[in-house]
C-alpha positions as CSV (number, residue, x, y, z in Angstrom):
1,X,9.2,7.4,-1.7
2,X,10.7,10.6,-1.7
3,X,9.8,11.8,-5.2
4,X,5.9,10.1,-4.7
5,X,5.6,12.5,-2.1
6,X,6.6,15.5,-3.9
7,X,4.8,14.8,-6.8
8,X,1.5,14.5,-4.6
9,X,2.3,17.2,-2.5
10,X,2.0,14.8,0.9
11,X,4.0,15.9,3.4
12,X,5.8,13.4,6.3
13,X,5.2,15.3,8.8
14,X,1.9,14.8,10.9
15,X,1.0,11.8,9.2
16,X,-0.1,8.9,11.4
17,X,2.4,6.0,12.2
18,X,1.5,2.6,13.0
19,X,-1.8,2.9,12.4
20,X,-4.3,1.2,9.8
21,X,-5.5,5.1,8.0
22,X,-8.3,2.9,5.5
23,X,-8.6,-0.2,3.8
24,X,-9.2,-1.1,-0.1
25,X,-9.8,-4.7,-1.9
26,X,-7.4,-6.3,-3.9
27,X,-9.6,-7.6,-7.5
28,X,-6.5,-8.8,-9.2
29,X,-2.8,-10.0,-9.4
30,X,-0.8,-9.7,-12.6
31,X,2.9,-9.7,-13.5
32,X,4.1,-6.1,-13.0
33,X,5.4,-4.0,-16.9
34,X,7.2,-1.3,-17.4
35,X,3.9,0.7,-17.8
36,X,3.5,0.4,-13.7
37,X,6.6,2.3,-12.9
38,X,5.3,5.5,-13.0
39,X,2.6,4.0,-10.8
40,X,5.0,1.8,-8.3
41,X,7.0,5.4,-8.1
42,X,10.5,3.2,-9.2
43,X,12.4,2.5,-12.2
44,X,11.1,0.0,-14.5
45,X,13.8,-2.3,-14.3
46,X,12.7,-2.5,-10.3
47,X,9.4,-4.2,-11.9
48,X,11.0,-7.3,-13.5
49,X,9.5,-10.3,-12.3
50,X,7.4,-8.7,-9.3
51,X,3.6,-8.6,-9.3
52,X,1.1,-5.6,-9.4
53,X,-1.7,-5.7,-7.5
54,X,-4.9,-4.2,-9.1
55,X,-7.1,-2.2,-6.3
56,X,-10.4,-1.3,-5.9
57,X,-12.9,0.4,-3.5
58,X,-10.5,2.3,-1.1
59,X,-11.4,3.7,2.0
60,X,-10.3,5.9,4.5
61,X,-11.2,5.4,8.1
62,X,-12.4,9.2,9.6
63,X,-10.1,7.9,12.3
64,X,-7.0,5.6,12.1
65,X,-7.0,2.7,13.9
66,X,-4.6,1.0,16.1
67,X,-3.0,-2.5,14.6
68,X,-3.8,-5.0,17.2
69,X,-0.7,-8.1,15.3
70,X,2.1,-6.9,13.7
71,X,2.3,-8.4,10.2
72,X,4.1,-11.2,8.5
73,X,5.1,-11.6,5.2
74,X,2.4,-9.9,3.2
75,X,-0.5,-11.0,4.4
76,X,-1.9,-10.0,7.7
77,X,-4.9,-9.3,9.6
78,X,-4.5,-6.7,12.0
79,X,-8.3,-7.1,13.8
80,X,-7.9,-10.7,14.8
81,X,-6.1,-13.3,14.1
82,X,-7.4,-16.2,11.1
83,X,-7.4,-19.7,12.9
């Protein structure tokens, strides 16, 4: 995380914690290739039989929003709950 930070020059400090900062859709799931690690920000050999999510549309909220659930497992919905 360390080195994704420096690389794009985002800084820890200040940013918001705990709170949903924008949203985008996930179009796609593929097994993850050596090609992603310079995307995933870890080595290659990290990648070996995960999954890369392909994103789309993202969008940042002009304020963050509190989470209402705390998640679990992967997916969650943090405005209300699915029945």
């Amino acid at each position: 995380a360390t080195v994704a930070m420096e690389q794009h020059q985002v800084f820890a400090t200040g940013l918001p914690v705990g709170l949903l900062v924008g949203s985008v859709e996930i179009v796609h799931s593929r097994a993850a290739t050596p090609q992603d690690a310079s995307s995933a920000c870890v080595p290659a050999d990290l990648l070996v039989g995960m999954q890369a999510w392909e994103l789309q549309n993202p969008v940042r909220f002009a304020t963050p929003v509190p989470v209402r659930f705390l998640p679990y497992g992967v997916w969650f919905y943090p405005f209300k709950r699915r029945g």
